[in-house]
C-alpha positions as CSV (number, residue, x, y, z in Angstrom):
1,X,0.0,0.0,0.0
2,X,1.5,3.2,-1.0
3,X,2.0,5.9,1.8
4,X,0.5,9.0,1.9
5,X,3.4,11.5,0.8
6,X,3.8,8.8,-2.2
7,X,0.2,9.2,-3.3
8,X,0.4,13.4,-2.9
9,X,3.8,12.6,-5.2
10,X,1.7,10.7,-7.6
11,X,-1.3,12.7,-7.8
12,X,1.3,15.9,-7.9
13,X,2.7,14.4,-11.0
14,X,-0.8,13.8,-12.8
15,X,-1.8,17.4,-12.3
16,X,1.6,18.3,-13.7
17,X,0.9,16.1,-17.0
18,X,-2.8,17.2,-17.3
19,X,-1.3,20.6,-17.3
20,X,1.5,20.1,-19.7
21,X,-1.1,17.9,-22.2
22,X,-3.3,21.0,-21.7
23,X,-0.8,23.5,-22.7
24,X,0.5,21.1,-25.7
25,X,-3.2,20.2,-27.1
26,X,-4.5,24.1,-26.0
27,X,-7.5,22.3,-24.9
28,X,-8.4,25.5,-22.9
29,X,-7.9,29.0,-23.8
30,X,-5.5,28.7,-20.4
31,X,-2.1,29.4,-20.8
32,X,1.2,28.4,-19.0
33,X,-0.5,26.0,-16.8
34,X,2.5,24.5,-15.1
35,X,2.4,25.0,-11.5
36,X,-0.6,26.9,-11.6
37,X,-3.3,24.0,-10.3
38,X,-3.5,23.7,-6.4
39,X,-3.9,20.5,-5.2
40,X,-6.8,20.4,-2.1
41,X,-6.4,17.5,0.5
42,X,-9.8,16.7,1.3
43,X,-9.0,15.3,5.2
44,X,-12.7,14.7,5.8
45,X,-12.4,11.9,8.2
46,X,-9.4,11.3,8.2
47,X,-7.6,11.7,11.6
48,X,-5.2,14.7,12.3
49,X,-2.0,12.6,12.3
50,X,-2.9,11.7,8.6
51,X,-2.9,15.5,7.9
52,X,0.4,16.0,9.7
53,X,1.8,12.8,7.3
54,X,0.4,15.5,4.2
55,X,2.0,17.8,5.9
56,X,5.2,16.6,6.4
57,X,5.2,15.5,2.5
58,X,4.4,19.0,1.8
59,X,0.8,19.5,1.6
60,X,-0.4,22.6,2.7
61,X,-3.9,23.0,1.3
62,X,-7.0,20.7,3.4
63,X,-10.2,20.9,3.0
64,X,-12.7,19.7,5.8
65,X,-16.8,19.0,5.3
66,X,-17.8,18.5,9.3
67,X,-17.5,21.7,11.2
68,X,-16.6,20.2,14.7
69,X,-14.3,17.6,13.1
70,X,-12.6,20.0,11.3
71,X,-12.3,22.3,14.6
72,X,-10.7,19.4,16.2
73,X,-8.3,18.6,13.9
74,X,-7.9,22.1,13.4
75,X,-6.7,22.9,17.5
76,X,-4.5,19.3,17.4
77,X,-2.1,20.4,14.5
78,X,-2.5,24.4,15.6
79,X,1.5,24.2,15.7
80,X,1.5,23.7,12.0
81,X,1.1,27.5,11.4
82,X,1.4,27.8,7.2
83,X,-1.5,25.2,7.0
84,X,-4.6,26.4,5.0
85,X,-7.7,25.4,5.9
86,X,-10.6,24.7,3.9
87,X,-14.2,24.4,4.4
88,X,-16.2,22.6,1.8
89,X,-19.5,21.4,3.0
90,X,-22.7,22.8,3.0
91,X,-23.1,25.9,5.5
92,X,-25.7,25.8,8.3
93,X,-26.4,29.2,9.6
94,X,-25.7,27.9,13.2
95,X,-22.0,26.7,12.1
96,X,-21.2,30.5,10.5
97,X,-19.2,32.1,13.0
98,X,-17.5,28.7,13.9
99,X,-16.0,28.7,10.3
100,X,-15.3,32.6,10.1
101,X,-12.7,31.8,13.0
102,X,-11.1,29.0,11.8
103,X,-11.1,28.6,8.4
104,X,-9.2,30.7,5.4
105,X,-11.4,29.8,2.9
106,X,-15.3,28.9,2.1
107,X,-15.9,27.1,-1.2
108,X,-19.8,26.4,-0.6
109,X,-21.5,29.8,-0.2
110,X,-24.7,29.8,-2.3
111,X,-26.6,32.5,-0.1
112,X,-26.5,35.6,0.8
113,X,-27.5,35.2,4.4
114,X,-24.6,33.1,4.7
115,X,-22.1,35.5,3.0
116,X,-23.7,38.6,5.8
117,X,-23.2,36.3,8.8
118,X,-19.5,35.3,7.4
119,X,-18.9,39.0,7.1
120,X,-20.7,39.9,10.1
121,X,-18.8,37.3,12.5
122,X,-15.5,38.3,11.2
123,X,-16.4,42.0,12.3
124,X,-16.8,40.9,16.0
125,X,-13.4,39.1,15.4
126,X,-12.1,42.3,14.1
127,X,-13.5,44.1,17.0
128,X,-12.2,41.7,19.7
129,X,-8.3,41.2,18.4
130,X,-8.0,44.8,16.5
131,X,-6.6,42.8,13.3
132,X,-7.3,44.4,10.3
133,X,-6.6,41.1,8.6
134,X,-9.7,39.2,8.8
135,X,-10.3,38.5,5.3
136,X,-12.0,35.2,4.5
137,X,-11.3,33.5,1.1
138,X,-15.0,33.0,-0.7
139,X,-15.8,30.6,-3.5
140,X,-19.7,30.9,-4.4
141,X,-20.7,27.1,-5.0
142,X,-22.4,26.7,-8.6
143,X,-25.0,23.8,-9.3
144,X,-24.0,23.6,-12.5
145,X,-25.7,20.6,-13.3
146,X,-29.1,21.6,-11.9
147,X,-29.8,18.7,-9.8
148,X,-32.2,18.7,-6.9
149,X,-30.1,16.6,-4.8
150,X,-27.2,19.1,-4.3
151,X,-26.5,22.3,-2.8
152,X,-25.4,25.3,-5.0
153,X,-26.9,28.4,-7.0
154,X,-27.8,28.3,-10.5
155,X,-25.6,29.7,-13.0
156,X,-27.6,32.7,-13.5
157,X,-27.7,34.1,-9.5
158,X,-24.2,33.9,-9.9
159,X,-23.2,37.7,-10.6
160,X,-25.9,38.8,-7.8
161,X,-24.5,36.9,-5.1
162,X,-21.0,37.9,-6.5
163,X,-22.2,41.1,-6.0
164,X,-23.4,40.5,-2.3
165,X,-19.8,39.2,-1.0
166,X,-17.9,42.3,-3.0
167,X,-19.8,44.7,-0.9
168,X,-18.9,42.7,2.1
169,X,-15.6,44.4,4.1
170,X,-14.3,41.1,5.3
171,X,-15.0,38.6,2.8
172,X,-12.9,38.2,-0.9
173,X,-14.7,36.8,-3.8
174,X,-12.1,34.2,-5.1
175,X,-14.0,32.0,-7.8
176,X,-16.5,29.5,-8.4
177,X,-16.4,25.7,-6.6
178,X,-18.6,23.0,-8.5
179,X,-19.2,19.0,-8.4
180,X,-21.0,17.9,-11.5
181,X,-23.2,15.4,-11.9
182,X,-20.8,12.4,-13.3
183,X,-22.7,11.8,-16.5
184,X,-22.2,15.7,-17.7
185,X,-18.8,16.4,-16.3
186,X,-17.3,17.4,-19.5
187,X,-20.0,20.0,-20.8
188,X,-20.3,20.6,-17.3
189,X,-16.5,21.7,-16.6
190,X,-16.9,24.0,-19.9
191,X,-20.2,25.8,-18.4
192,X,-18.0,26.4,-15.5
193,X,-14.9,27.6,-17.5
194,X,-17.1,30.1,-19.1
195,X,-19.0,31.6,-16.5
196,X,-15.5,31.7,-13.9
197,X,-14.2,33.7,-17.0
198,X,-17.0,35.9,-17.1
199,X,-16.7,36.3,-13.6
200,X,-12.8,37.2,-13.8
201,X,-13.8,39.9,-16.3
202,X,-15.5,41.6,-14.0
203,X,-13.8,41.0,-10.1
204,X,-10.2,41.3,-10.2
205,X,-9.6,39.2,-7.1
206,X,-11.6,36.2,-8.7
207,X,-8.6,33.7,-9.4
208,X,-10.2,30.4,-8.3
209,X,-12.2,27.8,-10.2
210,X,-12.1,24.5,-7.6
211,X,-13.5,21.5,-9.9
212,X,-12.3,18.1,-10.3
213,X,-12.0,15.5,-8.3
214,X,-9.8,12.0,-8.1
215,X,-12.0,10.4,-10.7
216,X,-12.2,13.1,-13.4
217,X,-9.1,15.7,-12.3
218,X,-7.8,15.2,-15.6
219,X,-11.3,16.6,-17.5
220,X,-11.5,19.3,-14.7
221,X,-7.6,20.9,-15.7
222,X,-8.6,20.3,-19.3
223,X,-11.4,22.8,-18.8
224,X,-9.8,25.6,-16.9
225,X,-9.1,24.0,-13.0
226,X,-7.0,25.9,-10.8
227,X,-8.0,24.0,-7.5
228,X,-8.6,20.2,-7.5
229,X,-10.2,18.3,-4.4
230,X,-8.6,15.3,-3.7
231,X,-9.3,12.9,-0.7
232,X,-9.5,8.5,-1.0
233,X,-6.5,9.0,-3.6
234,X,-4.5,10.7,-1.2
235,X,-5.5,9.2,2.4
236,X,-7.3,6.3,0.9
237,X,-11.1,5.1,0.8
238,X,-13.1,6.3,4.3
239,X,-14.3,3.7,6.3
């Protein structure tokens, strides 16, 4: 069984070759691609010495679905101050302030009372500590596929809620997150392309599209990728 820094090695090296493939075929109008994918950890699950093994292999980049896991894991490896962490599940109102302290980054906001208590939280932070820094890292989460099952805005609220978290003092529109429905992953990954482009036209802080996963990371850099989500590949399958 391979360890964990060898699979963050191997899956390191497959980004690296979907990006060089990418900039040989010009599959996307993305240019110099090399080095310009992040690779996202997705430790949900997985116990904190598995994140310090990442770690130590070089991972800096996790991203956690469970609030209070995460917040455990989160306090155990608090020594490990350059770590990035990432929230990726869906938001419940009651978990809001919980993720505005610990987190860096939100790649599932599809409302706007979610973006105001985000903001709103981090201004009682702000208050309390007198940091000016208190800037939290916002993807809007697109249902690009339109299915009922999963959480997300439709591709034409996204420039209104866009607008919502530009207005906001303490939160940074970064890009778009997305997981298509399997069967329409391709078509999918180019409706996202297109409207993260749009997007980038307009908000000059917008440099994120987080799409792709284990099974189709490949497709996802192909159509414009800069953040991939990997988990069982990395830590293996959960239990």
């Amino acid at each position: 069984m391979n360890t964990i820094k060898e699979n963050i090695q191997k899956i390191n090296m497959q980004i690296a070759s979907a990006c060089h493939t990418n900039d040989q075929e010009n599959i996307s109008p993305a240019t110099n691609r090399q080095n310009t994918v992040t690779l996202l950890a997705v430790s949900k699950t997985k116990p904190a010495a598995a994140v310090e093994q990442a770690y130590n292999a070089g991972q800096r980049d996790f991203g956690e679905n469970y609030c209070q896991e995460a917040i455990e894991k989160i306090s155990t490896l608090s020594h490990l101050t350059d770590i990035s962490w990432h929230f990726i599940g869906p938001i419940q109102s009651n978990k809001t302030k919980q993720i505005a302290q610990y987190f860096s980054w939100v790649h599932s906001v599809d409302r706007e009372k979610i973006a105001l208590r985000l903001n709103d939280h981090l201004n009682e932070t702000s208050q309390q500590t007198k940091n000016q820094d208190t800037s939290l890292n916002i993807c809007l989460q697109v249902n690009i596929s339109e299915e009922a099952s999963k959480s997300g805005i439709m591709a034409n609220e996204v420039f209104s809620l866009a607008k919502v978290i530009d207005n906001c003092d303490n939160l940074t529109l970064r890009g778009l997150m997305a997981i298509p429905a399997k069967n329409s992953a391709h078509e999918s990954y180019k409706k996202m392309h297109s409207l993260f482009k749009a997007l980038q036209a307009q908000y000059p802080t917008v440099d994120t599209l987080s799409m792709g996963m284990s099974n189709d990371l490949d497709i996802a850099i192909a159509n414009g990728a800069t953040m991939v989500r990997i988990g069982s590949a990395i830590f293996g399958k959960r239990t």
